[in-house]
ROLUMFI-449689 format. One record per residue (C-alpha): residue in one letter; x, y, z. Coordinates in steps of 0.25 Angstrom, whole numbers, plus 5000, padded with zeros to 4 digits. Example, Ala and Ser with C-alpha at 12.3 -4.5 7.8 and 13.67 -1.06 7.14 Angstrom:
BEGIN
A504949825031;S505549965029;
// end
This chain:
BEGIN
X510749835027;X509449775023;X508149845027;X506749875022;X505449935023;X504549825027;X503249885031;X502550005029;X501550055038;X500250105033;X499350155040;X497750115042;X496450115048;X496049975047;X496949855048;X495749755041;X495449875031;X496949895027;X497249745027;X495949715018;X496349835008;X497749795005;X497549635005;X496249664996;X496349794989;X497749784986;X498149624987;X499149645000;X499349535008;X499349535023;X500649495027;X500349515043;X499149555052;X499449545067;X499049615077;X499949695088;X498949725098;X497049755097;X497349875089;X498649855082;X499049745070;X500249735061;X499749715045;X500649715035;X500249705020;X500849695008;X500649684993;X500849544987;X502349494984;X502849624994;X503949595000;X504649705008;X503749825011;X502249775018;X501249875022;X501049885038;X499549915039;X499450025054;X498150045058;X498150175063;X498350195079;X497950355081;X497350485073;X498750505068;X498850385060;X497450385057;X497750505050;X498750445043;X498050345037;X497850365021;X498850465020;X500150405026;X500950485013;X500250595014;X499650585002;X500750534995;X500850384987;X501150295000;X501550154995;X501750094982;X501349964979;X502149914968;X501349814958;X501949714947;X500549744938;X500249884940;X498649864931;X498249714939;X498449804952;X497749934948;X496649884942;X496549764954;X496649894964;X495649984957;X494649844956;X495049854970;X494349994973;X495750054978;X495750204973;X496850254963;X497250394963;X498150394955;X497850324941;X499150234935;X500250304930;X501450254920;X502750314929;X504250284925;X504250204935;X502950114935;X501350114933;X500750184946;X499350224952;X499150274964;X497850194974;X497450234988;X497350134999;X496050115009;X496750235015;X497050335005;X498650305006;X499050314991;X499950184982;X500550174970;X500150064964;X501450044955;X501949974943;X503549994944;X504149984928;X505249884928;X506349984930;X505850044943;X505449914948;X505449934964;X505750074964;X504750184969;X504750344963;X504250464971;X503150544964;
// end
């Protein structure tokens, strides 16, 4: 059996204001933007040399999922962008005016910050040390 995640659908207001944060805030690349129908378009991101999970950007469609957006977790980390140089992309994100709330950190496991997106849905920006190459740990 062979399967995988391919998409992850977050949850936004704006398709132009998400596309524009994550291609220039955060260096994605827009790998798909068609649109379905007047109100609906398929948007996939992803961070440069991804290649199996993308980001499916889903504007909001009704109060619920309005709600919703910023806070997909429930407060909790929500995705985790896994980096090669942990201090090139902290200190390009803080030039960036992307907020962190959670200052770095040296874990067993890697070099770790935690930023907020243009919604308030919390990252891990992390640094995995050789030996945990790949592999995520719970908080």
């Amino acid at each position: 059996m062979n399967q995988r995640i391919a998409h992850i659908a977050l949850v936004v207001k704006d398709y132009d204001e998400a596309i524009q944060f994550y291609t220039e805030k955060l260096d994605f690349e827009l790998l798909e933007d068609t649109r379905i129908d007047d109100l609906k378009r398929w948007v996939v991101v992803s961070p440069p040399g991804a290649k199996e999970c993308c980001l499916l950007l889903a504007k909001a469609a009704n109060e619920k999922q309005l709600a919703s957006i910023g806070n997909q977790a429930g407060g909790r980390v929500f995705l985790f962008l896994f980096t090669d140089d942990f201090w090139r992309d902290y200190n390009k994100i803080i030039e960036r005016g992307i907020k962190f709330v959670r200052s770095p950190k040296e874990e067993p496991y890697g070099t770790v910050a935690v930023f907020e997106d243009l919604y308030g849905n919390l990252w891990d920006l992390l640094q995995p040390n050789e030996k945990n190459k790949g592999v995520i740990k719970n908080k």
